[in-house]
C-alpha positions as CSV (number, residue, x, y, z in Angstrom):
1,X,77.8,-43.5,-0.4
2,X,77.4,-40.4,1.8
3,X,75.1,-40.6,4.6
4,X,72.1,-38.1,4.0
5,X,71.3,-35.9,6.6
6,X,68.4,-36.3,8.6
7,X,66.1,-33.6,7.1
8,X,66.5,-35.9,3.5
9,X,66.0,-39.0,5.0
10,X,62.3,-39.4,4.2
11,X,63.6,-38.8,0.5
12,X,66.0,-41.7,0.5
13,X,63.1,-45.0,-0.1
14,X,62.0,-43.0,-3.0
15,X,65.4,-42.6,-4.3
16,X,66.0,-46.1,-3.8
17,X,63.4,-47.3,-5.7
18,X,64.0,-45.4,-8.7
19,X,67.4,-46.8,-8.5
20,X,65.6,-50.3,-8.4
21,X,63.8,-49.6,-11.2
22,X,66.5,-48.7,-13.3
23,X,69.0,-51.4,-12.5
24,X,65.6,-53.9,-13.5
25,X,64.8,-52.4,-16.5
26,X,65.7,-54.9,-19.2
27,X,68.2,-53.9,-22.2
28,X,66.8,-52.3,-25.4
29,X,66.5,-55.1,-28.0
30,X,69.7,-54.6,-29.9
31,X,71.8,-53.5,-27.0
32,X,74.9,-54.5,-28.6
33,X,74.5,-51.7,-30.8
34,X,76.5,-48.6,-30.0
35,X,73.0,-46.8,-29.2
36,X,72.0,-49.4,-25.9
37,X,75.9,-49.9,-25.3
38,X,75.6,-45.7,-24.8
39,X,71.9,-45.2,-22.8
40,X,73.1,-48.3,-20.4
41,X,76.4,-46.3,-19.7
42,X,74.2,-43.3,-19.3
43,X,71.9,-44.8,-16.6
44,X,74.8,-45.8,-14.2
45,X,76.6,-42.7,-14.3
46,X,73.0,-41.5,-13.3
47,X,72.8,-44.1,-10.5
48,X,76.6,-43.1,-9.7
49,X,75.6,-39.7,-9.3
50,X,72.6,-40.4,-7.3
51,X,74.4,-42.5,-4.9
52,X,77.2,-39.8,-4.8
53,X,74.2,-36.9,-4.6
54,X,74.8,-35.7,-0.6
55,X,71.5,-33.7,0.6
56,X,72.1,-30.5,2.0
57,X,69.6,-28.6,4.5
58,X,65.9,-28.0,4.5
59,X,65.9,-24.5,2.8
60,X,63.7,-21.6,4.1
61,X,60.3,-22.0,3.9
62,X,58.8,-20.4,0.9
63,X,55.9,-17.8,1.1
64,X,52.3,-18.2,1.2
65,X,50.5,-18.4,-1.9
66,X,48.2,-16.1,-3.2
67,X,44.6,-16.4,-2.6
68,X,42.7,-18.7,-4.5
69,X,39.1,-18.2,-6.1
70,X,35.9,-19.2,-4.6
71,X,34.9,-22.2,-4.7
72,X,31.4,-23.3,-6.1
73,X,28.6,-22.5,-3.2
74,X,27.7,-25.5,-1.0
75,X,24.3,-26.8,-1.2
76,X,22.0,-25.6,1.8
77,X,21.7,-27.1,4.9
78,X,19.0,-29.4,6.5
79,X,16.8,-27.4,8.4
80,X,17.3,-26.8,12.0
81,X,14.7,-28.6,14.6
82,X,12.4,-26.1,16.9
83,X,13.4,-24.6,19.9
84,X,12.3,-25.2,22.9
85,X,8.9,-23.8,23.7
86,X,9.6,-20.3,26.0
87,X,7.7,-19.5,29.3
88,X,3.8,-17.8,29.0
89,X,4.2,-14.4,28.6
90,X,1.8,-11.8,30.9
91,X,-1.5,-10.4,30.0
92,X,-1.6,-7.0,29.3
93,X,-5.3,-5.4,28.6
94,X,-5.2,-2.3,27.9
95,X,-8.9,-0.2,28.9
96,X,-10.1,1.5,25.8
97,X,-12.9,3.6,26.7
98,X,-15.6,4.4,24.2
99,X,-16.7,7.9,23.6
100,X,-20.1,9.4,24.5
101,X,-22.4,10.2,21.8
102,X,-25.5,12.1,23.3
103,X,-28.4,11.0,23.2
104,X,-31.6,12.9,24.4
105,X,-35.4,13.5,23.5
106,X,-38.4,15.9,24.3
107,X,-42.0,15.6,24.2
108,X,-43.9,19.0,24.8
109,X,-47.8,19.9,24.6
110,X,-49.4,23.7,24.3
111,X,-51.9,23.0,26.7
112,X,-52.5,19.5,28.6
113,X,-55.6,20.9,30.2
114,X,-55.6,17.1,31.8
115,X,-58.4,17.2,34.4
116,X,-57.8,13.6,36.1
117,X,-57.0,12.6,39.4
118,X,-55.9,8.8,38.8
119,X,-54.3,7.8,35.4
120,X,-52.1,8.6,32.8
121,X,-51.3,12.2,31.6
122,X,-48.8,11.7,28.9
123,X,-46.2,9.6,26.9
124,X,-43.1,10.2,25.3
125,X,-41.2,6.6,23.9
126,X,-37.5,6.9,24.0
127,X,-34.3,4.6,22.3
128,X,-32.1,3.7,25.1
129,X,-28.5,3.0,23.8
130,X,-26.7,1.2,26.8
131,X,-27.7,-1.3,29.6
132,X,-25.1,0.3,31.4
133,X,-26.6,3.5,31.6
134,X,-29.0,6.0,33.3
135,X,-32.1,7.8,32.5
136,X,-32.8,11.4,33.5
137,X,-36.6,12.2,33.1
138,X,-37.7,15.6,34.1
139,X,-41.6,17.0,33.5
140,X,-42.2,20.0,33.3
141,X,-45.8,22.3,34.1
142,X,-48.6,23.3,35.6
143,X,-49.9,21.2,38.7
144,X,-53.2,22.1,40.4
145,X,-54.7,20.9,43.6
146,X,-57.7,21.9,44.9
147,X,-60.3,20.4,48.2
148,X,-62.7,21.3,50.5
149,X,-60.8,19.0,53.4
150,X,-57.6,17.9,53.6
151,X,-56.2,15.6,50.3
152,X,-53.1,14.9,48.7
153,X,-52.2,13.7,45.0
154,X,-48.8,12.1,43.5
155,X,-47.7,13.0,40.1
156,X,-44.9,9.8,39.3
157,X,-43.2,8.4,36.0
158,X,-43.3,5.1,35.0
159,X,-40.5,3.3,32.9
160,X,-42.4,0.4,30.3
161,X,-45.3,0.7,32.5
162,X,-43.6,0.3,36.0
163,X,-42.1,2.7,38.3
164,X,-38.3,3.3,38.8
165,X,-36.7,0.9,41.0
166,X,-33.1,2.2,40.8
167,X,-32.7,3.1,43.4
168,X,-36.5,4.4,44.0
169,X,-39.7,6.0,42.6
170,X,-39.0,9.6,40.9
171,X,-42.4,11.9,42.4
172,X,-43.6,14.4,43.0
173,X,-46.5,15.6,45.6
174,X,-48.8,18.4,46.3
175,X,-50.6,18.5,49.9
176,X,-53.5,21.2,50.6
177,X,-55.4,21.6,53.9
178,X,-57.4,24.7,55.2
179,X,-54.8,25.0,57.8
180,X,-55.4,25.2,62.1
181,X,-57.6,27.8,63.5
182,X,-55.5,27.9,67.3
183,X,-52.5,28.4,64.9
184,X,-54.2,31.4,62.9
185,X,-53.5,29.5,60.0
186,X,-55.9,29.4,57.1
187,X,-54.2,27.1,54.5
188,X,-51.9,24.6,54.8
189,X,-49.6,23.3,51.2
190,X,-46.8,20.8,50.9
191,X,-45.5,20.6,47.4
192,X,-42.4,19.0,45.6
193,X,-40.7,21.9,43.5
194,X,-37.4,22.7,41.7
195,X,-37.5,26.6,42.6
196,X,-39.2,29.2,44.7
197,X,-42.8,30.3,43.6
198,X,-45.2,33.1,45.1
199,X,-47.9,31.0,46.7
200,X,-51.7,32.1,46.1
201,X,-53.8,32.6,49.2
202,X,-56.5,30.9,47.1
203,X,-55.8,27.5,47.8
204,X,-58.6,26.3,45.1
205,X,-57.7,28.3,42.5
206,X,-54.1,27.8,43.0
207,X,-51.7,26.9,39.6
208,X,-48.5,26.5,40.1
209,X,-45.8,25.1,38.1
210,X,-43.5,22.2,39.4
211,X,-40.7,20.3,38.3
212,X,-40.8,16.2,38.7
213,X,-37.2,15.1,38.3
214,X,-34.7,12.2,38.6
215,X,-32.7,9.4,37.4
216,X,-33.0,5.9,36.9
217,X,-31.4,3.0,36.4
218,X,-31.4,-1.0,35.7
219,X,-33.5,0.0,32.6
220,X,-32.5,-2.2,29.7
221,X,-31.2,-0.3,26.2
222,X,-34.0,-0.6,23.6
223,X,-37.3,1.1,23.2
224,X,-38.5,2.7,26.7
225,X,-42.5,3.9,26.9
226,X,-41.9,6.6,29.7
227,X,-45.1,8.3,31.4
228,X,-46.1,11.1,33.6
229,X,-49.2,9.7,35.7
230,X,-51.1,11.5,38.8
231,X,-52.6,9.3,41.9
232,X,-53.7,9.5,45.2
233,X,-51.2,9.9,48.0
234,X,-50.8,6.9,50.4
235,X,-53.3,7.3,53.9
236,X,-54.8,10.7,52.3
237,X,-57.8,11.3,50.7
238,X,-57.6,12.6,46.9
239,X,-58.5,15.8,45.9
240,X,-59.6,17.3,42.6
241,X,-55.8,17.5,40.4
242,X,-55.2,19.5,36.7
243,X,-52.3,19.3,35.0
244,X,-51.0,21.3,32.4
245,X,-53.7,24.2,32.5
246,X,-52.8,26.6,29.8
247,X,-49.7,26.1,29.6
248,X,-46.3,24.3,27.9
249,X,-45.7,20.9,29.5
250,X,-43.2,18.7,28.3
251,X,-41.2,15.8,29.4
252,X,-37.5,15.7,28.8
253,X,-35.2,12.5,28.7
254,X,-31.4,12.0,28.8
255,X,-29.5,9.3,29.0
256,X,-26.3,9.6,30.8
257,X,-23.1,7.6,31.8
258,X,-22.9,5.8,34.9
């Protein structure tokens, strides 16, 4: 038999057991007959020609099918595991300032005609919004001081019955002497005042009217009782005070942003 070349080799078990299996196979019952004395003749010219058969070369490779069809889609996946837990981010505020809604109030009378020299003159209650904030007070009117000697007399607010404490009392003072004879002088007046004002040589029947004025602070939001009030000036006798002789008076209050 020819020897094979090496590129059929790996064929040549396979064709020797088919050979096998045709050299075992038993006769066809009746093989005397013409028919098995003709298919046994035909199965060794087969094994004649298979043992004659010489393999040639590998041939050339054949080209790539075409593309086949998708497939059915794969069931999903089990689910991933968490990642690692990532480093604290930074803090960012951001300052969102609130608008200001005014808020004010006025209290005004025709004519006070308040003759007292210690006490109370007049109210006016006002709805603080904020802590945070501050409170303008300004009263306005007539302030009258008269004496024989030498006296003094405070007109002050108060804030829920107390004075201002933040930083310090809001006032206002009027001081009237009859002035130094060896100075030529024949009255002498100190008075707290927003603006300039003709003074009257008539000490006693002097009105004038003056501005008391300020801000405060530390006052709590919620309802405030605010009042005007006239006193005696520290180390000074008093003398006899009017407010408000026939005239507007009124208190004004403001709250404001610190």
């Amino acid at each position: 038999m020819p020897r094979a070349s090496a590129a059929a080799a790996p064929l040549l078990p396979l064709l020797l057991a088919l050979l096998l299996l045709l050299a075992a196979a038993p006769p066809p019952a009746g093989s005397e007959s013409p028919k098995g004395k003709q298919k046994a003749l035909r199965q060794r010219e087969v094994v004649d020609v298979v043992l004659s058969l010489g393999l040639g070369p590998s041939g050339v490779p054949g080209r790539d099918g075409n593309p086949g069809a998708n497939g059915i889609p794969g069931t999903p996946g089990i689910p991933g595991r968490d990642g690692l837990k990532g480093e604290k981010g930074e803090c960012m505020r951001e300052s969102i300032e609130e608008s200001w809604t005014p808020n004010f109030k006025q209290c005004s009378w025709s004519a006070l005609n308040y003759g007292i020299d210690l006490g109370k003159i007049a109210e006016c209650t006002f709805t603080k919004m904020r802590s945070n904030s501050a409170l303008r007070v300004l009263f306005s009117g007539s302030l009258r001081l008269k004496c024989k000697n030498a006296c003094c007399q405070r007109w002050y607010f108060t804030f829920n019955g107390a004075e201002c404490a933040g930083p310090l009392p809001i006032e206002a003072i009027i001081y009237l002497d009859q002035g130094s004879p060896e100075l030529n002088s024949t009255i002498n007046i100190h008075r707290t005042s927003s603006g300039m004002y003709a003074e009257s040589v008539l000490a006693e029947m002097e009105q004038k009217a003056v501005a008391v004025e300020g801000l405060c602070e530390g006052i709590n939001a919620g309802l405030v009782d605010i009042a005007i009030w006239v006193g005696t000036c520290s180390d000074y006798p008093r003398g006899d005070a009017s407010t408000g002789w026939n005239s507007v008076s009124r208190i004004i209050i403001e709250e404001l942003p610190k």
